[in-house]
C-alpha positions as CSV (number, residue, x, y, z in Angstrom):
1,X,-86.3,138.2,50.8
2,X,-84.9,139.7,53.7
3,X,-81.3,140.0,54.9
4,X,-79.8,137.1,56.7
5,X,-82.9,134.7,55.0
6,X,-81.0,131.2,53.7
7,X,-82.4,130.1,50.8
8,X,-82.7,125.8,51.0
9,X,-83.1,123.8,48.2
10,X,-84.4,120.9,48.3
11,X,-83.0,117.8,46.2
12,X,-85.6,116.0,43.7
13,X,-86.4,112.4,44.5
14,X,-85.3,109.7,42.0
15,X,-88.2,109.6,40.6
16,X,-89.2,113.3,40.0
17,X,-88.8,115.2,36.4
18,X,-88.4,118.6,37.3
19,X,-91.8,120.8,35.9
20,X,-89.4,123.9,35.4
21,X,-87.1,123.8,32.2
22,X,-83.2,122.9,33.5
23,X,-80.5,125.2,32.2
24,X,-78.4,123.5,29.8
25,X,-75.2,122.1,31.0
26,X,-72.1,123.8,29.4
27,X,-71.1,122.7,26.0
28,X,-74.5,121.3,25.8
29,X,-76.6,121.4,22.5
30,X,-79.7,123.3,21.4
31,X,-82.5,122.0,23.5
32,X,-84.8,119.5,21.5
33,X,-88.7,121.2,23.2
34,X,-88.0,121.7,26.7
35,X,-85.1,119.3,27.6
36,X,-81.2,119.9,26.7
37,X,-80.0,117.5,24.1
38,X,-77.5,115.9,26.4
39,X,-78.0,113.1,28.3
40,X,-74.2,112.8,29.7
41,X,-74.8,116.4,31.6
42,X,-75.4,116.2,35.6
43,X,-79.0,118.1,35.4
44,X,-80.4,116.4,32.3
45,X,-83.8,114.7,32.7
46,X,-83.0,112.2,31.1
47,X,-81.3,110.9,34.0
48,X,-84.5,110.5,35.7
49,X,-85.6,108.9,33.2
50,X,-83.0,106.5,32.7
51,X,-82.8,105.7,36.1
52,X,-86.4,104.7,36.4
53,X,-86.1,102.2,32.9
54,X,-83.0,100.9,34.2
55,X,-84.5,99.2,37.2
56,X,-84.9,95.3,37.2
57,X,-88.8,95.8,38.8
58,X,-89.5,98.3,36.2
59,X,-88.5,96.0,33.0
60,X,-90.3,93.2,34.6
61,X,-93.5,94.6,35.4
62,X,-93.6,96.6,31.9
63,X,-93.1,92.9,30.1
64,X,-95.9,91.3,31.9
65,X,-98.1,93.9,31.5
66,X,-97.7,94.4,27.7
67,X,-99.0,90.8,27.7
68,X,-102.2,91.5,29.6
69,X,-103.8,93.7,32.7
70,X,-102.7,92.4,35.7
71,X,-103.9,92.4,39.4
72,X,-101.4,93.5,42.3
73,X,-101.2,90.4,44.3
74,X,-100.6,88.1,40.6
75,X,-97.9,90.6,40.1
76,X,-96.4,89.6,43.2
77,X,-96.8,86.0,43.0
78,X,-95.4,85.9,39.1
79,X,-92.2,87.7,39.5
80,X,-90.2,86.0,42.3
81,X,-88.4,88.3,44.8
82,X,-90.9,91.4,43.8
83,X,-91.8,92.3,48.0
84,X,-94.9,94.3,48.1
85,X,-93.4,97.5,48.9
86,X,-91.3,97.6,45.7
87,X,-94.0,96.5,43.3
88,X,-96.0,99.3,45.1
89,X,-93.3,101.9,45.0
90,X,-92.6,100.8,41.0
91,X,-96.1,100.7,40.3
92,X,-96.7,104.1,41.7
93,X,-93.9,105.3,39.9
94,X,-94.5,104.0,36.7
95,X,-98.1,105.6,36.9
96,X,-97.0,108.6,37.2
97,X,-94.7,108.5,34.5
98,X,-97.6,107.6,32.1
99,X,-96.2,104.1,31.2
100,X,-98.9,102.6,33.4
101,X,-102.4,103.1,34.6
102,X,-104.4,101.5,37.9
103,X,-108.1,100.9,37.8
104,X,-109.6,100.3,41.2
105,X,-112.9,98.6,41.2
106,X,-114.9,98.8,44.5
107,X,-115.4,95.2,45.9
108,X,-114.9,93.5,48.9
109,X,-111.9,93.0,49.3
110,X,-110.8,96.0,46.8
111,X,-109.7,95.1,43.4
112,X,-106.7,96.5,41.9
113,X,-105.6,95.9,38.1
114,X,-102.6,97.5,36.5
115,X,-102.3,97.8,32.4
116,X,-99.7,99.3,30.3
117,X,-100.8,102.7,28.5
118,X,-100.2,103.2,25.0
119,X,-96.5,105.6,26.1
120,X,-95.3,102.4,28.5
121,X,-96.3,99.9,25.3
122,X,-94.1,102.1,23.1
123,X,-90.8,101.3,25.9
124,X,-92.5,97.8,27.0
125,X,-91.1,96.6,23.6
126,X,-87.5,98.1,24.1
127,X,-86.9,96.7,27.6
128,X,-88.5,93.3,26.6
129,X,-85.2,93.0,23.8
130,X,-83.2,93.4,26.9
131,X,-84.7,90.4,28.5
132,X,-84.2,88.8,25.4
133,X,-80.4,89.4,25.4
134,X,-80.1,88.7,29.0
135,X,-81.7,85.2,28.3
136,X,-79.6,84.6,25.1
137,X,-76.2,85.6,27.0
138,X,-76.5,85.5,30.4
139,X,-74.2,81.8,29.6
140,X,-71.5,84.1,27.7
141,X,-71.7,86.5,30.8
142,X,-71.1,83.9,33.6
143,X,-68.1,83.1,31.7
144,X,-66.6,85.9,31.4
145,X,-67.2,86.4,34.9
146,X,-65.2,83.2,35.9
147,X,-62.8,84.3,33.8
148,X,-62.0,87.4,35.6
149,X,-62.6,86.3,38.6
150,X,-59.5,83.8,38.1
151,X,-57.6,86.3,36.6
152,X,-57.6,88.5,39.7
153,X,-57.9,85.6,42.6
């Protein structure tokens, strides 16, 4: 590179795993294949990872489409709030993470279907306990809340 050249890097979106192997944060453990052990470290993939799982769209979509394919629009229509540019953004992004797949069939007006692969079944089943909780506690949570919210009124 010559003199006087400024290398820029450029930060990965939220929903990119990096394709070259990170450098393991200090401390860190052996890497387990190509990933550092450590989830807690700053550059872990995991993160990424995490991030995408941990949105609300994401563990809605993966429940109802463990249950059966799906097309965009009843996507839409079934989970209340969804707007069409975040289903489209989650769907796009859960594609590419392998969790689901799109099958376009070529009619007028085009027909979309999403189903969940075999990989998104496998985490389909993990985030559908956390619905589970959510339904069985979201009384205790309230509660607390309005408790706490007293407590520091």
């Amino acid at each position: 590179m010559p003199a006087g050249s400024a290398v820029v890097k450029k930060a990965l979106s939220r929903d990119m795993v990096p394709l070259d192997k990170p450098r393991p944060a200090r401390g860190a453990k052996a890497p387990r294949g190509n990933w550092p052990a450590n989830p807690y470290a700053q550059d872990c993939p995991t993160r990424l990872v995490l991030d995408r799982i941990a949105d609300k769209w994401t563990v809605l979509l993966l429940i109802l489409l463990s249950r059966r394919p799906w097309r965009f629009n009843e996507l839409r229509r079934e989970i209340g709030g969804l707007t069409q540019k975040m289903a489209s953004q989650t769907l796009k992004g859960l594609e590419r993470d392998g969790l689901v797949s799109r099958k376009v069939t070529p009619t007028v007006p085009v027909t979309v279907e999403y189903s969940i692969t075999p990989l998104g079944r496998t985490l389909s089943e993990t985030v559908d306990a956390l619905r589970i909780w959510a339904e069985r506690h979201m009384g205790d949570v309230a509660k607390a809340q309005t408790q706490y919210d007293r407590t520091k009124a």
